[in-house]
N, C-alpha and C positions, 0 to 999 in steps of 0.2 A: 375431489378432496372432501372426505365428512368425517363430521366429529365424534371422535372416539371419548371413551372417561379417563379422568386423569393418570396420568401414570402409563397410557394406554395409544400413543399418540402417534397418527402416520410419519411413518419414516419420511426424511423428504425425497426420497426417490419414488416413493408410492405419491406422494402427493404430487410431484412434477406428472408422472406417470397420468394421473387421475386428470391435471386440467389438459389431456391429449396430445402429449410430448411424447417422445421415445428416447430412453437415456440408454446409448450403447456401451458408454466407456462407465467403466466403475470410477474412476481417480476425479472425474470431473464431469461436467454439465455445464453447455452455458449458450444462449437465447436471445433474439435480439425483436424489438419493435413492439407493434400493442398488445401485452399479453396478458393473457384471461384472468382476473384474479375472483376467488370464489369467498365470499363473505363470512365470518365466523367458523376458518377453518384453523387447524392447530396441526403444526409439523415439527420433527426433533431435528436437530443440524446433525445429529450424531459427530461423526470425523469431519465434516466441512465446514470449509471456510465460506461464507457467503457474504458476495457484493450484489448487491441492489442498487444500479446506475441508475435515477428517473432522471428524463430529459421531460417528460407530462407526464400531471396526473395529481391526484389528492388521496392519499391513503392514508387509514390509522389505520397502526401493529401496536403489538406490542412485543416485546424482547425478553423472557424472565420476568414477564410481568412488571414491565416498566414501557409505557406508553409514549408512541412515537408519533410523528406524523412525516410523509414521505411525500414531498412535491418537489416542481420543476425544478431542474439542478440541486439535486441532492444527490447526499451519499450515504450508504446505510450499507454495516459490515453485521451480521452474523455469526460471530462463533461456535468453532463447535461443542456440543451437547447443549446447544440455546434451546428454548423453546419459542418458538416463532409461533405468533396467535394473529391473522388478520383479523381486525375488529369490523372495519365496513370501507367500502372506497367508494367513493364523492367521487369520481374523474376518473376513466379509465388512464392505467397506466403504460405510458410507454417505454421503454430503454431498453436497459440491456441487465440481466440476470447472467451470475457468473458463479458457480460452486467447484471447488477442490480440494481435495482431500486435502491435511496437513500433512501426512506422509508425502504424498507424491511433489508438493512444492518440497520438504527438505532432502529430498532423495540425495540431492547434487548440493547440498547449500556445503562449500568447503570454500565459497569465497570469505574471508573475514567482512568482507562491505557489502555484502548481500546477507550475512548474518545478524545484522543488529535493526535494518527493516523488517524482516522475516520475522524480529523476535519480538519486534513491538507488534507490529499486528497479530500476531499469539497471544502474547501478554497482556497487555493493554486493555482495558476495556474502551476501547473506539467504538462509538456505535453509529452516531449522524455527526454530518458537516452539512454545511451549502458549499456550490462549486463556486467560483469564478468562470467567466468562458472558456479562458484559457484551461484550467482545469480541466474540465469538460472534455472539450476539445484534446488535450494530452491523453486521457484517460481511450478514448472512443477512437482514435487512430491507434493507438495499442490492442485496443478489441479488435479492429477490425485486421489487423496481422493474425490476431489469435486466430478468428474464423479462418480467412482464408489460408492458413498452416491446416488448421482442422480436415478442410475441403481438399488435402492436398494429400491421397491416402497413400500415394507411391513412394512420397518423399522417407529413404532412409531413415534421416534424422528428426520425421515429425517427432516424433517424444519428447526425444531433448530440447526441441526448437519452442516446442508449446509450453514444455517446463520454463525456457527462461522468459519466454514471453508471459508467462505468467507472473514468473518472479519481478517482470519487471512493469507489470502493473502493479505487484505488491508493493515495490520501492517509490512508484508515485505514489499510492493510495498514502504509507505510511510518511512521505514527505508534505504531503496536505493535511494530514492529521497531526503532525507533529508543526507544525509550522502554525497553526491556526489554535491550537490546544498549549502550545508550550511546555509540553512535558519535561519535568526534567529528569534526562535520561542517566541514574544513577547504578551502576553496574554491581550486583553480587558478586563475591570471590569466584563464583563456579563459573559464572558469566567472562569475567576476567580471562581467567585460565582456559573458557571455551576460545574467547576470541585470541586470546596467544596461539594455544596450539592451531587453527585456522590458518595465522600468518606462518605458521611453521608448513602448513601444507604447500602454502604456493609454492614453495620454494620447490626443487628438484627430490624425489625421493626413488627410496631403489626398493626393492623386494624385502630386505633385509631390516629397511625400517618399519620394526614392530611398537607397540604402545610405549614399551621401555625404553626405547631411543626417545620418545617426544618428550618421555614424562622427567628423563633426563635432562634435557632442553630446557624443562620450565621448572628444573630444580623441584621437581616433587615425585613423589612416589607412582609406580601405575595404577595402584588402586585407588588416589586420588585424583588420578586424571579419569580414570575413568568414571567415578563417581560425578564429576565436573562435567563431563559433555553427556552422561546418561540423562542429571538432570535436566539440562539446557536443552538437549535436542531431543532425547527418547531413543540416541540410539550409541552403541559403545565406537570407542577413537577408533575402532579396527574395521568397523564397515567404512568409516572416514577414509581410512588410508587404501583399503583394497581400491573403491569408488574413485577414487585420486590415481593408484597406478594403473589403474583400467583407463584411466580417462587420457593418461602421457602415450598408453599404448596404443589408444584409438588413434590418436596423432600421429604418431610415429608410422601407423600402418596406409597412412594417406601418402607416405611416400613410396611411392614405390621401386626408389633406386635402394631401398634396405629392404634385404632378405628377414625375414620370418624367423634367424636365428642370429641375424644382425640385433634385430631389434631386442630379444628376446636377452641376449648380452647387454646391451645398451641399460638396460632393467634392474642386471645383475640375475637373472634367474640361472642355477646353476646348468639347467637343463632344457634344449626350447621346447622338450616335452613337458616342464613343470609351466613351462609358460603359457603353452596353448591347453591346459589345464586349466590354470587360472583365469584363463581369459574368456574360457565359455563359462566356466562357471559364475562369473560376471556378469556376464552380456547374452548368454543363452547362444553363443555360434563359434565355433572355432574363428584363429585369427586370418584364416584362408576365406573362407567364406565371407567374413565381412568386409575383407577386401575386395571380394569379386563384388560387393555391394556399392561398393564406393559409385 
């Protein structure tokens, strides 16, 4: 990792890359024990989210140019497009390093109660805490799931597995910070109507529920429903609901006393040709094949 001029700054993939790492997966990166830190270097978070677990060590950073210092049991988030500067480290650092994209944690967020964690630590400027043990300790047996899912490349479901393992280090990181910070958590209209339509997905939906069935539900328009979850999540109510009947389908295909055009009824698709359509086009495999996955 060397310093480039302003405006001019290693991606942090190049910088991971530089202190002799190998990042295979684009969506995420994450590292555990005494790791290298290089003095007066400067990286951009671009898309990622970054946690910096220290269990040892004495670091100053700085964050946007606002000065930090990182020792035993702390916690330090990064957002993305930050600009991250280590200034010099006193103590070599151990823990655990954790980067992911903000896309690939909301890929699946259509629970309402994984949505308002997910949206403080977006939101929020969280930057340092100190742990408690217990903290600590909660956070660092959730890593250690993370890894061993990681290490585990035949599993089906590593993706999903690792997303909500992820998500569910977000939902401690944000219950430590909210607990210790006291924010109070006061909702914009768009935030509102994000978290309505949410509670509207858990519920059962068929094929046929398009934007205008929800936007109906919460008495407003779909151009203002969509405006409402565009700004909140970055992404429109219809990746929401495809993501959501993909996900009843994945379900459903784990039984295998229902036929492929059982299920496919069961959805409402007029045709189980329209279904096993939609359902790679989801998931990237016919709903054959991922049962033989199972």
């Amino acid at each position: 990792m060397t310093n480039r001029s302003q405006n001019s700054y290693l991606t942090l993939r190049e910088a991971i890359i530089n202190l002799g790492y190998e990042w295979h997966e684009n969506d995420y990166f994450f590292c555990h024990g005494e790791l290298p830190i290089i003095e007066n270097a400067t990286a951009d978070m671009k898309e990622y989210v970054g946690i910096l677990l220290c269990t040892d060590g004495d670091i100053d950073l700085s964050i946007n140019e606002v000065d930090y210092n990182l020792t035993a049991s702390t916690l330090l988030i990064a957002h993305p497009s930050s600009i991250v500067h280590i200034i010099r480290s006193k103590k070599q650092y151990k823990g655990i390093l954790l980067f992911v994209t903000h896309n690939f944690l909301a890929k699946h967020i259509i629970n309402a109660q994984l949505v308002k964690p997910f949206r403080q630590i977006s939101n929020h400027r969280y930057t340092l805490t100190d742990l408690t043990k217990e903290q600590q300790k909660n956070l660092i047996d959730i890593y250690k799931l993370i890894y061993k899912k990681k290490e585990n490349k035949h599993s089906v479901f590593q993706l999903e597995t690792l997303r909500n393992l992820f998500l569910a280090f977000i939902c401690e990181i944000a219950e430590i910070f909210l607990r210790g910070k006291k924010i109070e958590s006061r909702l914009t209209r768009n935030e509102e109507i994000a978290d309505s339509f949410f509670k509207l997905l858990l519920q059962p939906i068929k094929i046929s529920d398009k934007t205008a069935f929800f936007a109906d539900q919460l008495n407003i328009s779909s151009k203002h429903l969509i405006k409402a979850i565009k700004t909140t999540t970055g992404k429109t109510p219809g990746v929401f609901i495809n993501e959501k009947m993909a996900d009843n389908a994945k379900l459903l295909l784990t039984d295998n006393k229902l036929s492929i055009s059982q299920i496919s009824d069961r959805l409402r698709f007029s045709e189980t040709s329209s279904f096993s359509k939609f359902f790679k086009k989801q998931t990237g495999m016919s709903p054959s094949l991922f049962r033989e996955q199972l």
